[in-house]
Each structure stands twice: as C-alpha cells, then as structure tokens.
N, CA, C and O atoms as a GROMACS GRO file, in nm:
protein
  460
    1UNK      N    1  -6.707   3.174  -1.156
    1UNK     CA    2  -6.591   3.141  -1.079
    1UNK      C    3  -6.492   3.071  -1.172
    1UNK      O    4  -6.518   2.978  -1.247
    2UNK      N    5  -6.359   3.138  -1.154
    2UNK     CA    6  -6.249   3.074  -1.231
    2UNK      C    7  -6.212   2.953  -1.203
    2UNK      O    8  -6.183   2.957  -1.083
    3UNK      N    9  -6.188   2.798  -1.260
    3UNK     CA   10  -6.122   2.721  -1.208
    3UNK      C   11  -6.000   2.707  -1.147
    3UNK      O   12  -5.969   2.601  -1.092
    4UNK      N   13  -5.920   2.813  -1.151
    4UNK     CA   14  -5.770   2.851  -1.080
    4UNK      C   15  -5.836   2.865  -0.924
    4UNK      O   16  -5.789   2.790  -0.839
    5UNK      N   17  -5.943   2.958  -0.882
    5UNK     CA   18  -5.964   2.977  -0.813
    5UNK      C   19  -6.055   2.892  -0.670
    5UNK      O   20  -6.100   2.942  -0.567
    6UNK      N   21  -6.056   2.780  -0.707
    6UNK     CA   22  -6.138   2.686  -0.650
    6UNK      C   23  -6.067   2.631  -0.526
    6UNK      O   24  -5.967   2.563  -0.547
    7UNK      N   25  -6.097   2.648  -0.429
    7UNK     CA   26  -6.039   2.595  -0.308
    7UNK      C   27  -5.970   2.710  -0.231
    7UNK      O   28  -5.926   2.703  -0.116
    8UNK      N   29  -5.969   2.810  -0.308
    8UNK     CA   30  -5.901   2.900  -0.218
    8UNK      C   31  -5.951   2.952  -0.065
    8UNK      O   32  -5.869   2.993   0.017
    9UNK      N   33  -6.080   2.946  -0.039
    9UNK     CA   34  -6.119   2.958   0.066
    9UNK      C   35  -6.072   2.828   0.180
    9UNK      O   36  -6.055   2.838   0.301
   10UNK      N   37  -6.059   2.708   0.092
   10UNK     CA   38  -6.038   2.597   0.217
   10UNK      C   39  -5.885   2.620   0.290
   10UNK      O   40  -5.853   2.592   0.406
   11UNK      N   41  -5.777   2.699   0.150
   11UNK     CA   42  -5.667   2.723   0.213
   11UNK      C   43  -5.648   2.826   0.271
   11UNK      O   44  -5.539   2.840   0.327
   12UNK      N   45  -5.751   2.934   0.277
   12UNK     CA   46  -5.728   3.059   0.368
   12UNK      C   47  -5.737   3.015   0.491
   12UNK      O   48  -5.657   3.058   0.574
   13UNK      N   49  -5.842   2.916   0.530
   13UNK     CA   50  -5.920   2.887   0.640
   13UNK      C   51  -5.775   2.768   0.732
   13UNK      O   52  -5.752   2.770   0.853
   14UNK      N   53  -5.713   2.692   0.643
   14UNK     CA   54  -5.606   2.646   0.656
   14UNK      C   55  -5.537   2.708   0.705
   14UNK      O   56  -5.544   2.688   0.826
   15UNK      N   57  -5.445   2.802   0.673
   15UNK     CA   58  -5.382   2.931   0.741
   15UNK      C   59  -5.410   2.979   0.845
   15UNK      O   60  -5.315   3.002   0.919
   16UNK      N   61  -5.540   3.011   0.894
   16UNK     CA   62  -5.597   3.099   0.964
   16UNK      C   63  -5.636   3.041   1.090
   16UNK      O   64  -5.622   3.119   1.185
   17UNK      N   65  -5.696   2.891   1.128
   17UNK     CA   66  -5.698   2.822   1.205
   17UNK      C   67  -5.570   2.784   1.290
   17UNK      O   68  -5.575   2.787   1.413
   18UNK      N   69  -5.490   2.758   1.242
   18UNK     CA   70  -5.388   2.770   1.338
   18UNK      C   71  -5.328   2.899   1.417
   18UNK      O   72  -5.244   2.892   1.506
   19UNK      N   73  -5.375   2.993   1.377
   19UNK     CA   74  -5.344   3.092   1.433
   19UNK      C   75  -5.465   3.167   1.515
   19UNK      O   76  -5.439   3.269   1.580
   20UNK      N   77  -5.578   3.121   1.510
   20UNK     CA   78  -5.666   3.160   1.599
   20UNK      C   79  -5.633   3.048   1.692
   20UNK      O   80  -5.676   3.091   1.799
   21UNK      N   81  -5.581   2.930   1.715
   21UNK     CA   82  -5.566   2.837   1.795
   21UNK      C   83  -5.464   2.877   1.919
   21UNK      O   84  -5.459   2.845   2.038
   22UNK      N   85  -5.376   2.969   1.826
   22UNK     CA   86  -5.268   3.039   1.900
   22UNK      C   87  -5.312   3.177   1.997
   22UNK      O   88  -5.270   3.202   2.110
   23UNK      N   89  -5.411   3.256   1.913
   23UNK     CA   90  -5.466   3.366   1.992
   23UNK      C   91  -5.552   3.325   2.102
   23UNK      O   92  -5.587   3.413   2.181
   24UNK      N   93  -5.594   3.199   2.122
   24UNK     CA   94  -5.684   3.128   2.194
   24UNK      C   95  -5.646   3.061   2.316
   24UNK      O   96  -5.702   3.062   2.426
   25UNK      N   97  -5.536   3.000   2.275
   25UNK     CA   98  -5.416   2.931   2.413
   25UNK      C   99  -5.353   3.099   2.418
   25UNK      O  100  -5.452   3.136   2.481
   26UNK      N  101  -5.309   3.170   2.409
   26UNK     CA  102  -5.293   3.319   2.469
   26UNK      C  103  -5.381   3.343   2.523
   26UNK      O  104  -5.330   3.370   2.631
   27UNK      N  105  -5.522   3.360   2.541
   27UNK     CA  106  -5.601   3.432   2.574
   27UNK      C  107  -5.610   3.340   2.749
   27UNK      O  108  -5.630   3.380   2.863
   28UNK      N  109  -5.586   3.216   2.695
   28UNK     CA  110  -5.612   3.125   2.842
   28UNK      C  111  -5.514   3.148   2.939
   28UNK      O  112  -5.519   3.180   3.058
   29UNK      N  113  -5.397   3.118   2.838
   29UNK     CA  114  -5.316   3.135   2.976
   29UNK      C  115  -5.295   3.283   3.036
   29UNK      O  116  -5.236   3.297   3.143
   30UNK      N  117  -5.334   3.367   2.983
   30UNK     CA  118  -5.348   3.514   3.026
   30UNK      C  119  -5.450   3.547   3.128
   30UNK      O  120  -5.437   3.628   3.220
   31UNK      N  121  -5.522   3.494   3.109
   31UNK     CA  122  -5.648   3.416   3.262
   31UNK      C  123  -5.586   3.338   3.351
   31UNK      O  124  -5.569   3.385   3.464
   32UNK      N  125  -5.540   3.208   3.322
   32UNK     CA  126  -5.454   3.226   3.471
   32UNK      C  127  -5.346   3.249   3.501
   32UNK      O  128  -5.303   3.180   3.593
   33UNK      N  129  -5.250   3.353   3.440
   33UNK     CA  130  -5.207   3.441   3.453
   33UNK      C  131  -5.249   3.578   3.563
   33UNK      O  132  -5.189   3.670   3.620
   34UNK      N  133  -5.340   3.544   3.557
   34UNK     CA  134  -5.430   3.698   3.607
   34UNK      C  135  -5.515   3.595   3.716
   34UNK      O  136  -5.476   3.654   3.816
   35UNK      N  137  -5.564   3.533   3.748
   35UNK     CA  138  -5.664   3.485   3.829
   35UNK      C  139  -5.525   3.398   3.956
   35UNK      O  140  -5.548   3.339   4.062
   36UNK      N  141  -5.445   3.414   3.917
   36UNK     CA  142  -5.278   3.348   3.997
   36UNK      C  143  -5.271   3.492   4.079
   36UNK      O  144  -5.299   3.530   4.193
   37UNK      N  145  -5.218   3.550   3.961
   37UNK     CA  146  -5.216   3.691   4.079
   37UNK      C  147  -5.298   3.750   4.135
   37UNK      O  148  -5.254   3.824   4.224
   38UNK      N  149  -5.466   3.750   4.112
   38UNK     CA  150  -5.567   3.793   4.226
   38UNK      C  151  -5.559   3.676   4.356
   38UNK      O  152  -5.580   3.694   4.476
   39UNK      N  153  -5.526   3.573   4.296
   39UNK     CA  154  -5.513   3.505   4.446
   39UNK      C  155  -5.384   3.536   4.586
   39UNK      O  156  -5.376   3.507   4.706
   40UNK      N  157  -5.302   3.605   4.492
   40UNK     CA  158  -5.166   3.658   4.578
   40UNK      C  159  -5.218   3.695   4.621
   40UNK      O  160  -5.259   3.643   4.725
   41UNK      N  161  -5.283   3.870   4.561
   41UNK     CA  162  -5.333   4.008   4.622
   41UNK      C  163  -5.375   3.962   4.765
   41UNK      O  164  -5.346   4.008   4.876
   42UNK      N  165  -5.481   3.818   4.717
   42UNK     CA  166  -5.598   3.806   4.816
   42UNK      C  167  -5.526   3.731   4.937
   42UNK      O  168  -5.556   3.781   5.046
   43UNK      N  169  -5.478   3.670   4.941
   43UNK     CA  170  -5.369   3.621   5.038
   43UNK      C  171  -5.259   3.657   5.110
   43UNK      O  172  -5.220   3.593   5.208
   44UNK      N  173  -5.186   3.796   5.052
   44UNK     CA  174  -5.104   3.844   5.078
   44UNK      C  175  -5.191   3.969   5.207
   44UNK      O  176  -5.154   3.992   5.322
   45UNK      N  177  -5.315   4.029   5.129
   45UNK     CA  178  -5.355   4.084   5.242
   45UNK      C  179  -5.446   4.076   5.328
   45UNK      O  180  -5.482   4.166   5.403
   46UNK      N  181  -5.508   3.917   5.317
   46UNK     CA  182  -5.585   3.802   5.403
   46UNK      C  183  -5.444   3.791   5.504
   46UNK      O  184  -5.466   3.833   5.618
   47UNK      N  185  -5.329   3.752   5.485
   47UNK     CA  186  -5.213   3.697   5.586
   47UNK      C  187  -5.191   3.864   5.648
   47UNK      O  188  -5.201   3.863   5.771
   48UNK      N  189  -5.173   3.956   5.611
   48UNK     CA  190  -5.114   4.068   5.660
   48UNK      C  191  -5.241   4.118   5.797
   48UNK      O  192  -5.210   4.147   5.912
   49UNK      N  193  -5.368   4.115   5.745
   49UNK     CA  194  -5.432   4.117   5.858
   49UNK      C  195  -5.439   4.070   5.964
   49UNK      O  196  -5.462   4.131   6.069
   50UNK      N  197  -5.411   3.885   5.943
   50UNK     CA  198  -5.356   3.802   6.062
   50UNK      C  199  -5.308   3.856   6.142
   50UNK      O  200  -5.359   3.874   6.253
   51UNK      N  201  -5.191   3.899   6.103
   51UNK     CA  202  -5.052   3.901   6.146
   51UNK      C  203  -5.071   4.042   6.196
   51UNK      O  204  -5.009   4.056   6.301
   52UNK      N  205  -5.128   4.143   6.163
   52UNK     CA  206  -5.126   4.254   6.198
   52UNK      C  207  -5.204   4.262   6.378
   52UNK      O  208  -5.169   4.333   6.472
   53UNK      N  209  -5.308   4.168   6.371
   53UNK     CA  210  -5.373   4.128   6.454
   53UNK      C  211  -5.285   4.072   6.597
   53UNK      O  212  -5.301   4.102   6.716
   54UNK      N  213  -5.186   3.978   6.534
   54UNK     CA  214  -5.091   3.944   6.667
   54UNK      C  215  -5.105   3.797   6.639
   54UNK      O  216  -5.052   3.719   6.717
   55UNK      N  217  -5.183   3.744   6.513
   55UNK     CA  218  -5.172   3.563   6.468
   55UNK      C  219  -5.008   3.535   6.489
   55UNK      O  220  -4.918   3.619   6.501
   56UNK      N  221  -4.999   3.373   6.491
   56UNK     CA  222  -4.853   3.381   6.520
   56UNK      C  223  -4.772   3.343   6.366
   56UNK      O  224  -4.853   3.334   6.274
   57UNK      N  225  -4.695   3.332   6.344
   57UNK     CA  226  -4.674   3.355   6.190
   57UNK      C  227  -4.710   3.202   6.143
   57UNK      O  228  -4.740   3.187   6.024
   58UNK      N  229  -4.710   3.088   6.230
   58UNK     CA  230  -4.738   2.937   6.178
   58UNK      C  231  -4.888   2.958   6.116
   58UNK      O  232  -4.907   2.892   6.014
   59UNK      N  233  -4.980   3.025   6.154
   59UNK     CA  234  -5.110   3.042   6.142
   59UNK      C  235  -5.134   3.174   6.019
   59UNK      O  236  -5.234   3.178   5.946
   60UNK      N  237  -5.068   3.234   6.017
   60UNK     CA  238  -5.067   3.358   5.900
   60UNK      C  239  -5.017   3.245   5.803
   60UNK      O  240  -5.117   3.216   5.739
   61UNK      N  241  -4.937   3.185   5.770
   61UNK     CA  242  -4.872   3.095   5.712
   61UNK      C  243  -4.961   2.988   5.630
   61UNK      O  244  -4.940   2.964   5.511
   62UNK      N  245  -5.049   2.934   5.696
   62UNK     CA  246  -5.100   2.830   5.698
   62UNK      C  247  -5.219   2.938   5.617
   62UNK      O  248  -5.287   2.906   5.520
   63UNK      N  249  -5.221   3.035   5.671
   63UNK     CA  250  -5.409   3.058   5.594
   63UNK      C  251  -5.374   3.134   5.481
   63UNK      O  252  -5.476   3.176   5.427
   64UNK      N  253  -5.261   3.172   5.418
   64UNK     CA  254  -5.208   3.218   5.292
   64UNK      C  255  -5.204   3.126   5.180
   64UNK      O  256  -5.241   3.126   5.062
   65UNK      N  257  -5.138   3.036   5.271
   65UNK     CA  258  -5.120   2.913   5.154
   65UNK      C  259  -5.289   2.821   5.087
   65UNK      O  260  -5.320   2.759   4.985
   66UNK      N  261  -5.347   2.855   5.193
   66UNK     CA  262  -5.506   2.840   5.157
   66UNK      C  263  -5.538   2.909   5.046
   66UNK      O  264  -5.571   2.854   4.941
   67UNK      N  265  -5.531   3.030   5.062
   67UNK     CA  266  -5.618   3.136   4.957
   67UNK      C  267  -5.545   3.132   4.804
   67UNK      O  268  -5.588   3.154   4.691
   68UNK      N  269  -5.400   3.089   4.868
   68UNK     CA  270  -5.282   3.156   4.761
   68UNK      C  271  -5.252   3.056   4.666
   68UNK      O  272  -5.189   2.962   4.715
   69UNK      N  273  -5.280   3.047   4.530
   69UNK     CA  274  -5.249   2.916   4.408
   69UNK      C  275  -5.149   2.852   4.448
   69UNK      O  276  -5.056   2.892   4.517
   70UNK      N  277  -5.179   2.695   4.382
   70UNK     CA  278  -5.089   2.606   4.441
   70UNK      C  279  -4.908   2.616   4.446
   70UNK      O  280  -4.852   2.695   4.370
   71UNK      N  281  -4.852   2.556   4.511
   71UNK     CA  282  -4.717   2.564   4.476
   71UNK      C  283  -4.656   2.714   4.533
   71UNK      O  284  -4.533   2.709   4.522
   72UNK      N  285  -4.699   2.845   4.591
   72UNK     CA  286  -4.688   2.904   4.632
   72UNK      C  287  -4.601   2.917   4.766
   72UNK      O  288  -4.579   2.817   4.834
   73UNK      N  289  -4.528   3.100   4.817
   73UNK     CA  290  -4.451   3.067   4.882
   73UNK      C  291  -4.460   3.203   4.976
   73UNK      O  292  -4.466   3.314   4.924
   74UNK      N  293  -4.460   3.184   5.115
   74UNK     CA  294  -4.526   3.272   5.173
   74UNK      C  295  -4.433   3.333   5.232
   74UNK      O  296  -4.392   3.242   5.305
   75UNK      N  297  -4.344   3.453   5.262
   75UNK     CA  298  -4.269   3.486   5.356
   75UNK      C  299  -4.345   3.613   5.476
   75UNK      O  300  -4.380   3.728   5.451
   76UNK      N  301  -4.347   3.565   5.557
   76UNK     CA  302  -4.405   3.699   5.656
   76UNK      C  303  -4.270   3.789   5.758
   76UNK      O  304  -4.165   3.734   5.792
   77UNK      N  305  -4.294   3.881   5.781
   77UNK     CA  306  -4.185   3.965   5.829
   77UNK      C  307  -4.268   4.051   5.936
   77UNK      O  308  -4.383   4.094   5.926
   78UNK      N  309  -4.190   4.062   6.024
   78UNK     CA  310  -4.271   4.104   6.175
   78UNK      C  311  -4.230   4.248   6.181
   78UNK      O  312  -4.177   4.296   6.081
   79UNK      N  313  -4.245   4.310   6.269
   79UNK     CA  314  -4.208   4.437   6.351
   79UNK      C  315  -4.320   4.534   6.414
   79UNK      O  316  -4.406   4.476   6.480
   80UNK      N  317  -4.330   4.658   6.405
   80UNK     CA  318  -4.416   4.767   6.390
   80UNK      C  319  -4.478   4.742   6.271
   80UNK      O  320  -4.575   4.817   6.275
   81UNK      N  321  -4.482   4.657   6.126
   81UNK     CA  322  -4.519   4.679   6.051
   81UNK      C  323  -4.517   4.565   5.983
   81UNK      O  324  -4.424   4.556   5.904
   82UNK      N  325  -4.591   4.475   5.989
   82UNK     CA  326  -4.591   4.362   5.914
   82UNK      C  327  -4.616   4.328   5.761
   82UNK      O  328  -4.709   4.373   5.695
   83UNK      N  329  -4.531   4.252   5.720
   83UNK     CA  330  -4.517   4.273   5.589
   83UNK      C  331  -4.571   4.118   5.552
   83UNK      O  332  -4.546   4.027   5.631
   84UNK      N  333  -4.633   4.098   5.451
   84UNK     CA  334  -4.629   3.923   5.402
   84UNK      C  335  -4.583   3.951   5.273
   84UNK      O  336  -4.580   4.065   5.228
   85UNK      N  337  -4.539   3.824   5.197
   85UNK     CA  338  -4.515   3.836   5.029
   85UNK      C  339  -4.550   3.666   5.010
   85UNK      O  340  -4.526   3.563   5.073
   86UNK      N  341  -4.622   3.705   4.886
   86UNK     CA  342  -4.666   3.598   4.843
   86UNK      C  343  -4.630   3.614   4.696
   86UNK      O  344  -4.667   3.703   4.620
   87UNK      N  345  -4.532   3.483   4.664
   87UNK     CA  346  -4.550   3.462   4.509
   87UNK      C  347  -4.583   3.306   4.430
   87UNK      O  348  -4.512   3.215   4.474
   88UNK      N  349  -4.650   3.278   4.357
   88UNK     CA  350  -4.637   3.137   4.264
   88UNK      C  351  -4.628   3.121   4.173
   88UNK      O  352  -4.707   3.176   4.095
   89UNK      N  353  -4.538   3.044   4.131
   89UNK     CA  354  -4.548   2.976   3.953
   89UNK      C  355  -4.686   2.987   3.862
   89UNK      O  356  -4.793   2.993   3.921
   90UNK      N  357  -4.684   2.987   3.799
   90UNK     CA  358  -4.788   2.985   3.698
   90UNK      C  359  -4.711   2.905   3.578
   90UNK      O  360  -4.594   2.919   3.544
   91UNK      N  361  -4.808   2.818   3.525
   91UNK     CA  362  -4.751   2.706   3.411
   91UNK      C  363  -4.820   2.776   3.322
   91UNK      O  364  -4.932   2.811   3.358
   92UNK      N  365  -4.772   2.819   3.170
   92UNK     CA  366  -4.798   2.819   3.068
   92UNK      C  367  -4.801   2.744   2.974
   92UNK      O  368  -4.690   2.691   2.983
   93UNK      N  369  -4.850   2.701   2.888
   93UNK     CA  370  -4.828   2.630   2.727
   93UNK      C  371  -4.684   2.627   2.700
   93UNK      O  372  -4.616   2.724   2.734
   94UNK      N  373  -4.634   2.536   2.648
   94UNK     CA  374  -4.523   2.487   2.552
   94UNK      C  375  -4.407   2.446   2.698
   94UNK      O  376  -4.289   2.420   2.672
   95UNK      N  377  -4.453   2.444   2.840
   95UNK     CA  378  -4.350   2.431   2.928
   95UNK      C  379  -4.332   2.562   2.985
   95UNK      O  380  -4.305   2.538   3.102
   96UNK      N  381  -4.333   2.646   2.974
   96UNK     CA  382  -4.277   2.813   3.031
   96UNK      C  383  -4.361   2.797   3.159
   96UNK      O  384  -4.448   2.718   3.197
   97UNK      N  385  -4.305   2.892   3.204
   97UNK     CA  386  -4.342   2.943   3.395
   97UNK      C  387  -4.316   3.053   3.396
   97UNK      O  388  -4.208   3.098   3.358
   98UNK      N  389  -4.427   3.130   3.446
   98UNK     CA  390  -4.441   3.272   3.486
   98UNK      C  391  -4.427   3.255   3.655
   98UNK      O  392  -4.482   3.166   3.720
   99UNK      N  393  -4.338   3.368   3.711
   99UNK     CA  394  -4.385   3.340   3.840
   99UNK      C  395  -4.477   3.540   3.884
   99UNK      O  396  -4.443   3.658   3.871
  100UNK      N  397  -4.589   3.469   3.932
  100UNK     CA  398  -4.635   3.653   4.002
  100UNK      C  399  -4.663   3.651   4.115
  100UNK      O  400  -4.697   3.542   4.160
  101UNK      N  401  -4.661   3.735   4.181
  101UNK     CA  402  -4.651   3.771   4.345
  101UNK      C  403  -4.695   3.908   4.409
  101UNK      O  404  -4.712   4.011   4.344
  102UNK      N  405  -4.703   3.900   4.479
  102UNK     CA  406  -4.743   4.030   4.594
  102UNK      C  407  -4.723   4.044   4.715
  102UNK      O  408  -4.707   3.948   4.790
  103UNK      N  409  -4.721   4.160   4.750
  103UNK     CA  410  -4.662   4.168   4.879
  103UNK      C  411  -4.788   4.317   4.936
  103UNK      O  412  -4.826   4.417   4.875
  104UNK      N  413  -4.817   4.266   5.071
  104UNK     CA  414  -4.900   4.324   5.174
  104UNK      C  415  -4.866   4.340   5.307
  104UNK      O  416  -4.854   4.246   5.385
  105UNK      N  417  -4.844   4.520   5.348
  105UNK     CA  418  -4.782   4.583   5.460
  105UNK      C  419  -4.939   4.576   5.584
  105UNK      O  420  -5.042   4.522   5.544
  106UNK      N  421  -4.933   4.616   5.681
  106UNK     CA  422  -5.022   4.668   5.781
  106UNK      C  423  -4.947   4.688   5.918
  106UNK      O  424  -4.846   4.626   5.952
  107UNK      N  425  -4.995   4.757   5.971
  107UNK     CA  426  -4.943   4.789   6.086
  107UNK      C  427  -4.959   4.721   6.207
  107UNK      O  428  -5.077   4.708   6.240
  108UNK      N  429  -4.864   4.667   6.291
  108UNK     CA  430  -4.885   4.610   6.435
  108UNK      C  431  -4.999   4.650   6.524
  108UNK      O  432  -5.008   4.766   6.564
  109UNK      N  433  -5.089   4.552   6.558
  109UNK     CA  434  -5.185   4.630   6.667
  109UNK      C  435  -5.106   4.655   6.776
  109UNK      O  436  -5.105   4.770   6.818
  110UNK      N  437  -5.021   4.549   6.849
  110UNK     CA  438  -4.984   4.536   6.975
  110UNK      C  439  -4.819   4.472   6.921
  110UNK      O  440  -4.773   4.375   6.862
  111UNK      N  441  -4.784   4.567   6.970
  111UNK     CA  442  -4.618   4.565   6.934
  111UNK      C  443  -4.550   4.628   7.020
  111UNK      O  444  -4.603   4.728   7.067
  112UNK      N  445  -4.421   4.593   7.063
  112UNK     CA  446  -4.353   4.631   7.177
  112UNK      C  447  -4.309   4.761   7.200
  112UNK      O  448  -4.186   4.749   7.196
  113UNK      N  449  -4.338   4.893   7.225
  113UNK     CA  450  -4.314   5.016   7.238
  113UNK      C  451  -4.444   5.088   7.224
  113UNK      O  452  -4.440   5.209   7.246
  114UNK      N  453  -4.549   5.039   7.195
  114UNK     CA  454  -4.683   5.088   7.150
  114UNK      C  455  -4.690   5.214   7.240
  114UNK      O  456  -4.602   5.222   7.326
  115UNK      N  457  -4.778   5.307   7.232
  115UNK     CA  458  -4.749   5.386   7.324
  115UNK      C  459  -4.937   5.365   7.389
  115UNK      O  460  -4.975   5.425   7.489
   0.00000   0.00000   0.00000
C-alpha cells in the first residue's frame, strides 16, 4: 500500500454516508406518503358506504375523520349518488407538505325517485 493512498477509504465512506442518509429519509417519507393515502382510500370508501346507506352526513363525517390521517378534510355530496372526498397533508423532511386524497362514489339505497 502506497502512503498517498492511506485513508482513502475513510473519505469515500465520508462522502457516501451522507447520502445514504438522504436515500433513507426518502425512503421514509415515501411510506408515509403512501400509508396517508391508504388511509384516504380507506375512509373515503368506509364514508361512501355510510352515506350510501342513508347515514346522515354528521355521522359519515365523523367516521371518516376516524379512519382518515390526522388533519384531514372530509367533503360528502348527496344525491342518487353519493360522493365523499377525502384529502390530508402529509409533512415531509426539511418543512414541505404533500397533500393526497381520494375520492369515493356509491349509489343511493333510498333516494327520492327510487323506483
């Protein structure tokens, strides 16, 4: 081994650590990233069944915001065809905010014209 060459591994490893630190806080917040929006899915068409049912929207409301990550925001929409949308913030590293959401249709059981 050359004496020029001595330490070079401690400074590769130097280099390289900070940037697996970086692929690593990516990898996390990309999880809840993703585990934010399975909770929409799951809420958006947990509330749409409610509601499809004939729940009154205070109660579709209330059991969305249960399922659905914190800080979340529920809008439900009535007719022949009930609609919910659910979206929430998601906090990332360095301050940033993702927001993801979903939205879930079903049809009125008992709605005014039914035949």
């Amino acid at each position: 081994m050359r004496v020029r060459d001595r330490g070079a591994v401690t400074a590769e490893a130097a280099l390289a650590l900070p940037a697996l630190a970086v692929v690593a806080a990516a990898l996390v917040a990309l999880g809840h990233v993703a585990v934010a929006q399975l909770r929409c899915v799951d809420a958006a068409r947990s509330a749409a069944r409610l509601a499809a049912r004939g729940e009154s929207t205070a109660v579709v409301r209330t059991r969305a915001e249960v399922v659905a990550p914190p800080g979340a925001s529920v809008v439900v929409l009535g007719g022949a065809q009930v609609a919910v949308l659910v979206s929430a913030p998601v906090a990332l590293p360095f301050g940033m905010s993702l927001r993801v959401g979903s939205q879930a249709v079903a049809d009125a059981e008992d709605w005014p014209g039914a035949p």
